[in-house]
C-alpha positions as CSV (number, residue, x, y, z in Angstrom):
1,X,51.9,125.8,41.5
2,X,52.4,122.2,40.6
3,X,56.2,122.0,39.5
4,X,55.6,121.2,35.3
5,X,57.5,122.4,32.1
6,X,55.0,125.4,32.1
7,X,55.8,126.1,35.6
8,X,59.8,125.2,36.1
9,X,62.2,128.6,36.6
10,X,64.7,127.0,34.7
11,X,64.6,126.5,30.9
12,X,66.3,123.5,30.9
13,X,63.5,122.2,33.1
14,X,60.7,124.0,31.5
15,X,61.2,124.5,27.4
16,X,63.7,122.4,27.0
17,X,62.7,119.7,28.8
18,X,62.0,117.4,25.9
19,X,65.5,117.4,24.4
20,X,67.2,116.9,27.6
21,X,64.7,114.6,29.8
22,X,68.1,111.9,29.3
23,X,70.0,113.8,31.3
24,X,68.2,113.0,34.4
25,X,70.0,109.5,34.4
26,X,73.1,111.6,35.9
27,X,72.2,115.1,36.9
28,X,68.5,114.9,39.2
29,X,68.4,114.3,42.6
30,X,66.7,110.8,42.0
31,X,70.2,110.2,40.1
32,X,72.5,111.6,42.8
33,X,70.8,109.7,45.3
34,X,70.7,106.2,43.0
35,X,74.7,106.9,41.9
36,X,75.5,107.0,46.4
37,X,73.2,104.0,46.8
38,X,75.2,102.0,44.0
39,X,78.4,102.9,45.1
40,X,77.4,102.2,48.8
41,X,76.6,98.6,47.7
42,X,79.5,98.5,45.5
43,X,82.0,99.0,48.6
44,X,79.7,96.8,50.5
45,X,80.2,94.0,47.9
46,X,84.1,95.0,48.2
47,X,84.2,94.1,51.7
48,X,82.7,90.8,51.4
49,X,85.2,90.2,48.3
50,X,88.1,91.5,50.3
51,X,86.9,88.5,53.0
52,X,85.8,91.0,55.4
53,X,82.3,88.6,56.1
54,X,80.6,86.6,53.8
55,X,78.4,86.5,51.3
56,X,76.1,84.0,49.3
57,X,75.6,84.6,45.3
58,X,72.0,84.7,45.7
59,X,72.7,87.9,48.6
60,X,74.9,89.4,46.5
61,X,72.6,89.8,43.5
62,X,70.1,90.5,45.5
63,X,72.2,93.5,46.8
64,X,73.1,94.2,42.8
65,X,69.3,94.0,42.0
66,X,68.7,97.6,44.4
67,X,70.5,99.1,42.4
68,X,69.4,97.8,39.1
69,X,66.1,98.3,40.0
70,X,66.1,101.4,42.0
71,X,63.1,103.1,41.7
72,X,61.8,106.8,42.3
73,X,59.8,105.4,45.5
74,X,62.9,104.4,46.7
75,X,64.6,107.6,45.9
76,X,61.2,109.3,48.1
77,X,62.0,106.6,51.0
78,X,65.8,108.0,51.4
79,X,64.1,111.6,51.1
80,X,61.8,110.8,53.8
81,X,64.9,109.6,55.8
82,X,66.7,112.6,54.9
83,X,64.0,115.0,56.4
84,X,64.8,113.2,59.8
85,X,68.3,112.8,59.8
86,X,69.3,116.2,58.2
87,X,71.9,114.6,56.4
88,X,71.2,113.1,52.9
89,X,74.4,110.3,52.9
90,X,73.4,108.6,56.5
91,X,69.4,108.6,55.0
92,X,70.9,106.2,51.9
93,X,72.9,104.8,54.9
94,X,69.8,103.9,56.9
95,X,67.9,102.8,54.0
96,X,70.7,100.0,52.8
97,X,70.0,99.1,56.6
98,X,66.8,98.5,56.2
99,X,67.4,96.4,52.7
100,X,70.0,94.2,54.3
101,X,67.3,93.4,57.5
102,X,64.9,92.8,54.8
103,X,67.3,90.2,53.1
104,X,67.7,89.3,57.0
105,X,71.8,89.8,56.8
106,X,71.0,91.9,60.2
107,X,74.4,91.0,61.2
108,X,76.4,92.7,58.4
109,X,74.1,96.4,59.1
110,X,77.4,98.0,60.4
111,X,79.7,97.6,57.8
112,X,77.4,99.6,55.7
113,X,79.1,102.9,55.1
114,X,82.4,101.1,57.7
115,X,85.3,103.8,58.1
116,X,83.5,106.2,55.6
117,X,82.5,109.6,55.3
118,X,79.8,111.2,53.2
119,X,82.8,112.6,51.0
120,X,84.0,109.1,50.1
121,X,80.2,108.5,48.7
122,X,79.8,111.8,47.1
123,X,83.2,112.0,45.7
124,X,82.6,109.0,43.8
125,X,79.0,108.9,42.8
126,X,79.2,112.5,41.1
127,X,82.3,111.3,39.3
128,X,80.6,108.3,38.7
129,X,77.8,109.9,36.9
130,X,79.7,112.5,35.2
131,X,82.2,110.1,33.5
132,X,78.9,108.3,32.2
133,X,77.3,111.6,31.1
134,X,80.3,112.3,29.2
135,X,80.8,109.4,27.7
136,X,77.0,108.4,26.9
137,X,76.2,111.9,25.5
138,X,79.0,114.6,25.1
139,X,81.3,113.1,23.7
140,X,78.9,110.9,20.8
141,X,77.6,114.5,20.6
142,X,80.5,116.2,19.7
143,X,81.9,113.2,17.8
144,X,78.8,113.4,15.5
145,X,79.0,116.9,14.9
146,X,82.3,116.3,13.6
147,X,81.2,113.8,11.8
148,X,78.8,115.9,10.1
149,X,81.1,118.8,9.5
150,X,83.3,116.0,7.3
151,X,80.4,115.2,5.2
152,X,79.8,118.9,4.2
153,X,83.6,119.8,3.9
154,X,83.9,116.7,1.5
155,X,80.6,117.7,-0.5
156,X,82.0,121.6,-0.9
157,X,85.5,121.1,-1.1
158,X,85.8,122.0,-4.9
159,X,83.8,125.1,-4.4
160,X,86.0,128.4,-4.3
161,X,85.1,130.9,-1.8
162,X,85.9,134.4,-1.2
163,X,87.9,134.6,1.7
164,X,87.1,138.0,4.3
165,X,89.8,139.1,6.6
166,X,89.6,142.0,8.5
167,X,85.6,142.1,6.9
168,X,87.6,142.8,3.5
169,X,88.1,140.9,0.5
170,X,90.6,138.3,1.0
171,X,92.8,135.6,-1.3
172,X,90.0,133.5,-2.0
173,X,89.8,130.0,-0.4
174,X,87.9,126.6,0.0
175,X,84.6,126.8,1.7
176,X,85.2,122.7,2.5
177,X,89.0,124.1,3.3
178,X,87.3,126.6,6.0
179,X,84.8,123.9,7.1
180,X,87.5,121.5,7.9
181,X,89.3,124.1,10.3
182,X,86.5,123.2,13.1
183,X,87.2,119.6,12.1
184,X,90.8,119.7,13.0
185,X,90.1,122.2,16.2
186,X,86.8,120.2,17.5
187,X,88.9,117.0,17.3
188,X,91.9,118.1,19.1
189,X,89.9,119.4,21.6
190,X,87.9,116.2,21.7
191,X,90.9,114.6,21.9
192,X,92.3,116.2,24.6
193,X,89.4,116.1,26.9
194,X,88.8,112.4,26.0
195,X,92.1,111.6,27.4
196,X,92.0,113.5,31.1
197,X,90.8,111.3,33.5
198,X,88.0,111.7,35.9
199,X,89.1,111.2,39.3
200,X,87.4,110.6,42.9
201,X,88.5,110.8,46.3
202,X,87.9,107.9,49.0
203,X,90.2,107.9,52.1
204,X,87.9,108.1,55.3
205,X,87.6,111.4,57.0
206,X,90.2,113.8,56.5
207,X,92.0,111.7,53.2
208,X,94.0,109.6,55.5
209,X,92.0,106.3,56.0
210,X,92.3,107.0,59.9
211,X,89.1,104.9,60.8
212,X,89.7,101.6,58.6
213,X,93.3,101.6,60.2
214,X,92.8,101.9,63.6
215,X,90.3,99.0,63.2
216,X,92.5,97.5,60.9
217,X,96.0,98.1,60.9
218,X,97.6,95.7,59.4
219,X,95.7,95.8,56.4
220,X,96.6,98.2,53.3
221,X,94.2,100.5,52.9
222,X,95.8,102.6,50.0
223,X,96.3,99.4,47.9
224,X,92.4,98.5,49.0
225,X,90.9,101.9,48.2
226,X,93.0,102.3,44.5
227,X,91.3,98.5,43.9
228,X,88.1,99.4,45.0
229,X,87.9,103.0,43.7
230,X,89.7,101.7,39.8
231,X,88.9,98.4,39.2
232,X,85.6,98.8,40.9
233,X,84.2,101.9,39.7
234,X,86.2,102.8,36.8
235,X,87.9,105.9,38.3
236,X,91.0,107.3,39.0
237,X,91.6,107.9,43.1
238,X,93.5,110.9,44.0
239,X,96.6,109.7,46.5
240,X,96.3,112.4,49.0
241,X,93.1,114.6,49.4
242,X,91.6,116.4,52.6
243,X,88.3,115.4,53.0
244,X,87.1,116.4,49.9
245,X,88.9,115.6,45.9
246,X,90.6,118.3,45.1
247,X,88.4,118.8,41.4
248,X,91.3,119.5,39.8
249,X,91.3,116.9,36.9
250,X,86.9,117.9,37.1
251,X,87.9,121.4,36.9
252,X,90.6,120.4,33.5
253,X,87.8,118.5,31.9
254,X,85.2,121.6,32.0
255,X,87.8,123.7,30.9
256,X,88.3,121.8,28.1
257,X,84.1,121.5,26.9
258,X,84.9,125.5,27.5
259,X,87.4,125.4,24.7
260,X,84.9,123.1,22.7
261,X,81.9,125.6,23.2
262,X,84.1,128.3,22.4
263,X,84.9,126.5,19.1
264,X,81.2,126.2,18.3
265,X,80.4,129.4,19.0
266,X,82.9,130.6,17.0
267,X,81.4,128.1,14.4
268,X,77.7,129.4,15.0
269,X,79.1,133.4,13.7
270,X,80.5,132.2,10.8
271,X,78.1,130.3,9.7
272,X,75.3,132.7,10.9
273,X,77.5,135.2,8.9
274,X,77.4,133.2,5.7
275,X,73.5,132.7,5.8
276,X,73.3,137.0,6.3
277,X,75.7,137.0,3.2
278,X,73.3,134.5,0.9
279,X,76.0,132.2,0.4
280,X,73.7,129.9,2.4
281,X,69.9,129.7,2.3
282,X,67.6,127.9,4.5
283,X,65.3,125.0,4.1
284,X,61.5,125.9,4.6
285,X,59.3,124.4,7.1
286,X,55.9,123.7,6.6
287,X,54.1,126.1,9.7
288,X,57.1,128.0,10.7
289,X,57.0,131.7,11.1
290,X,60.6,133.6,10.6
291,X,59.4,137.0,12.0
292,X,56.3,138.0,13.2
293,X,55.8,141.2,11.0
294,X,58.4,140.3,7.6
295,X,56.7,137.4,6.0
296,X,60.0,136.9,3.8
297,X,62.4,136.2,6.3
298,X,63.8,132.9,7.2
299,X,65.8,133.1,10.5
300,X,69.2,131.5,11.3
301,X,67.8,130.8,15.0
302,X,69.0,127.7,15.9
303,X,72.7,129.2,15.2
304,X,71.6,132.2,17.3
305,X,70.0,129.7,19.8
306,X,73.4,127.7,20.2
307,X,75.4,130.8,20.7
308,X,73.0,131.9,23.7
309,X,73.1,128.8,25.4
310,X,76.9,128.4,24.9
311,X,77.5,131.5,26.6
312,X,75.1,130.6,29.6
313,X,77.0,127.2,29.8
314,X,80.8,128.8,29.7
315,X,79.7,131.7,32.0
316,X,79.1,128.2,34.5
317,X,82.1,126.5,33.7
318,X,84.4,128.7,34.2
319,X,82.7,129.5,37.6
320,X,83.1,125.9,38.3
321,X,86.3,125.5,37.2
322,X,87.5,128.4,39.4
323,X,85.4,127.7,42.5
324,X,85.9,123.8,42.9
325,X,89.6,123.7,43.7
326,X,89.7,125.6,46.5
327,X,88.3,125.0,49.6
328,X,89.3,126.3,53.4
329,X,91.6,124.2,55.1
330,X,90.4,120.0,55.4
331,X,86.7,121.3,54.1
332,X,84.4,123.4,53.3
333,X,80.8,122.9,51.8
334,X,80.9,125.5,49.1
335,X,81.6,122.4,46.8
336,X,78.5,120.5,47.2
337,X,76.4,123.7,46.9
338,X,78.2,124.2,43.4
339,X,78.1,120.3,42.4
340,X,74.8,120.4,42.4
341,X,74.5,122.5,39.3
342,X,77.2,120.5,37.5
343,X,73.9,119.4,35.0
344,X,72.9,122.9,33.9
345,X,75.9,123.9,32.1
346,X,76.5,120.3,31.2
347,X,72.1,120.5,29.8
348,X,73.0,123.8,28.2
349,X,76.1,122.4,26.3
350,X,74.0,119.3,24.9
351,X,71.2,122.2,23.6
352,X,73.6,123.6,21.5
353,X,75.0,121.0,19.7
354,X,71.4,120.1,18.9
355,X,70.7,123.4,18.0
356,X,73.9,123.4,15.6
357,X,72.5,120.0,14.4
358,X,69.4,121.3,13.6
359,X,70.6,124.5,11.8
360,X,73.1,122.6,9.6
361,X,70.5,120.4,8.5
362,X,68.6,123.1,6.8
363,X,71.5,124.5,5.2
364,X,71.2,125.2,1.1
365,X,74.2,126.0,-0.6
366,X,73.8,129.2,-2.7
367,X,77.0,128.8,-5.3
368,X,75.5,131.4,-7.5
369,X,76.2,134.1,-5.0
370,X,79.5,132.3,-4.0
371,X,80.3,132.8,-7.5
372,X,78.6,136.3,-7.8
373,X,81.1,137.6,-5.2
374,X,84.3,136.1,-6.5
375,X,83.4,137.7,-9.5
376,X,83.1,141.0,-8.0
377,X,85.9,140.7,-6.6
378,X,89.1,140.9,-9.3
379,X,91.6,142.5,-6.6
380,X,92.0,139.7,-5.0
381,X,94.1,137.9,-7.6
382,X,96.1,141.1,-7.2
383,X,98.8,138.7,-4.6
384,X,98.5,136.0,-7.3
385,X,100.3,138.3,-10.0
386,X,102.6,140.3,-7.9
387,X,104.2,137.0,-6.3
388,X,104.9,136.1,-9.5
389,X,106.4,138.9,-10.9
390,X,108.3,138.6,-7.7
391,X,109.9,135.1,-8.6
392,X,110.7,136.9,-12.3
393,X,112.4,139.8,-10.3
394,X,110.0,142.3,-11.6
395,X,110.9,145.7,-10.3
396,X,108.4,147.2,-7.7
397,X,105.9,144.5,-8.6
398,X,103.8,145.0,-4.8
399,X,103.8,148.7,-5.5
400,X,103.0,148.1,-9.0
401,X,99.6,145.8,-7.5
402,X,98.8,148.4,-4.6
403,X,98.8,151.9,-7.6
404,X,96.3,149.6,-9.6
405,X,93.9,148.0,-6.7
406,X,94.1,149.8,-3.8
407,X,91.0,152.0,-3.4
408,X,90.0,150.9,-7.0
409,X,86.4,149.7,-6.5
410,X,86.2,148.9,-11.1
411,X,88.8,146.2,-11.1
412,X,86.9,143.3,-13.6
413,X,88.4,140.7,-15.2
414,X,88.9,142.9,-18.1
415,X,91.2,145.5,-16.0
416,X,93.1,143.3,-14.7
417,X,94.2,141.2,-17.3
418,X,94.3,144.7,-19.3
419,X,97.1,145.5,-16.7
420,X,98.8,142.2,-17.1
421,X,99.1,142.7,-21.0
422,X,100.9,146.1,-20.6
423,X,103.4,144.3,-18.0
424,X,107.1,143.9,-19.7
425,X,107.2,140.0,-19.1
426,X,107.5,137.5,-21.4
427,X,104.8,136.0,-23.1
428,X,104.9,132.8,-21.2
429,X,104.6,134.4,-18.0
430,X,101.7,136.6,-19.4
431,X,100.0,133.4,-20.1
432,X,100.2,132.9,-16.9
433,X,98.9,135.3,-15.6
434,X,96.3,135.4,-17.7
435,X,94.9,132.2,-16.2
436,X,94.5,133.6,-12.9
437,X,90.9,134.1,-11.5
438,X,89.3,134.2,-8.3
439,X,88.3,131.0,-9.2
440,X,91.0,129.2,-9.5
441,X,93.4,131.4,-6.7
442,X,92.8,128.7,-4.2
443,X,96.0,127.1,-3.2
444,X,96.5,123.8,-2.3
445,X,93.4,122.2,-0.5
């Protein structure tokens, strides 16, 4: 069969293919292939700067324009070449051949690719395009999520919430309060993997520039790969590598979207957890079926959704993360093997957060069950009074609380201020008391 979405073995490729077609800008072959070409030209363009041979403006846009106008012919071109040479760097190798004789710079051919080895190419390009993936979608992702989650903590963060610890009845708390803990722990996070950089490797061979400085060797090569590698491409060149980058700052950056996923998944229970209490309904759309036999029910799928795919895309990181820092010796070629799936954890991740998107937007705040519960739920104030009756130095005031709650399904309003009456305080401090509800038990936020 014809490779379509009804045909693909993957989801990402097949059901999902609508919400993540952007992702082939950085993670399809056509975009592994147009990332090597671009930074094949861009070291090209080095040399000439560096006054290696020369160049006219006109040849070097000309050279620019390949890459701005790459095409998936093109791509099909190097393929063809590939299927000859057996070696998918030298067919992008041959083909910027070819485009220099066409711009008749014949003369120049060999210092396409001069002193390199595929590593040099591939460790750049696949940083290249995951520092762009990152920063043109998982990170705006994220950061709108966040975004989001601020708006709904600000528009509950007056309404009083029974808190559940242990699945029990808890002090009560702020359900904009309990929002804004994913705020604060998405945003370190985001924080923290904003701020690691994304390195490549570019050193000839075996990490030690051995072919530019034998042809060369009065030139400095370290000084002329850290120009070309940061001020050229925007990345950060590890100092001494084998042949291959070592992945250790790739493999810090996927264990922090780990941390993030596990955040949302987290996230995705609790708020999947609230909708199976009521304290949340769901909006209604027109066509859509909750379950095929109960008419009634309105499912929380895109939170269930979310958590699925999180799980698939963590199970991948951290196989990733553990697998692409170690290699045999100088080199091994488990690593490119592995690269290639870099995208399908990365597709999986960006799923999620739209599924999350999706599910908070058909949120309905239930407050009359919010408040039903709280109600129900007089014990919990029980902490309120006895820390009080701590400060007055009431004798055996936690043993006091514990005889009267523990156990005790029937504690109402009227019990428990019925207790507080019969306490030998003041009448200030019953006042006090008396004002205590699982209403107003919140604390400070």
């Amino acid at each position: 069969m014809e490779l379509q979405n009804l045909t693909a073995i993957s989801p990402v490729d097949g059901r999902y293919r609508n919400q993540l077609h952007q992702l082939d800008a950085y993670f399809s072959e056509f975009a592994l292939i147009r990332y090597r070409v671009l930074v094949e030209i861009e070291y090209f363009l080095f040399l000439s700067e560096k006054k290696f041979f020369k160049l006219t403006a006109q040849q070097k846009q000309a050279l620019k324009d390949v890459v701005t106008n790459f095409s998936v012919e093109q791509a099909q071109e190097i393929k063809n070449l590939e299927s000859i040479t057996n070696h998918d760097v030298k067919a992008v190798e041959y083909f910027l051949k070819r485009e220099l004789e066409a711009l008749k710079l014949n003369d120049l051919k060999e210092w396409v690719h001069f002193g390199l080895t595929s590593q040099d190419i591939n460790n750049t390009a696949i940083p290249l395009s995951w520092k762009e993936a990152l920063e043109n979608d998982l990170l705006p992702s994220v950061s709108t999520l966040i975004l989001k989650l601020k708006g709904f903590a600000k528009d509950w963060k007056n309404i009083p919430l029974l808190a559940r610890t242990h699945g029990q009845a808890a002090s009560p708390t702020k359900l904009g309060k309990e929002i804004m803990v994913f705020v604060e722990r998405l945003e370190n996070q985001l924080q923290q993997l904003s701020a690691l950089p994304t390195a490549a490797k570019f050193g000839g061979a075996t990490g030690n520039f051995n072919a530019h400085y034998i042809a060369f060797p009065k030139k400095d090569w370290v000084k002329f790969g850290n120009e070309f590698v940061e001020q050229q491409l925007g990345l950060q060149r590890q100092q001494y590598t084998t042949q291959i980058e070592h992945y250790d700052s790739l493999a810090a950056q996927m264990d922090s979207i780990k941390r993030i996923n596990t955040i949302l998944i987290d996230l995705c229970r609790d708020i999947w957890t609230y909708v199976s209490m009521d304290y949340f309904k769901q909006k209604i759309k027109k066509g859509e079926v909750g379950s095929s036999a109960m008419p009634h029910k309105v499912n929380p799928i895109d939170f269930e959704n979310a958590e699925g795919n999180l799980g698939i895309a963590n199970a991948l990181w951290e196989h990733l993360s553990a697998k692409l820092p170690v290699s045999r010796l100088q080199r091994d070629l488990t690593d490119s093997t592995v690269l290639r799936n870099l995208g399908v954890p990365f597709a999986h991740t960006i799923l999620s957060l739209k599924s999350i998107d999706k599910g908070l937007n058909k949120l309905l705040l239930n407050e009359e069950k919010i408040r039903q519960d709280l109600e129900n739920n007089w014990a919990v104030v029980a902490e309120a009074i006895q820390t009080i009756l701590r400060r007055e130095n009431y004798p055996n005031p936690y043993e006091a609380l514990k005889e009267l709650t523990r156990g005790n399904a029937a504690i109402t309003q009227k019990s428990m201020q019925t207790f507080i009456k019969g306490l030998k305080v003041s009448a200030e401090v019953k006042k006090e008391l008396l004002k205590i509800s699982p209403f107003n038990y919140t604390g400070v936020f």
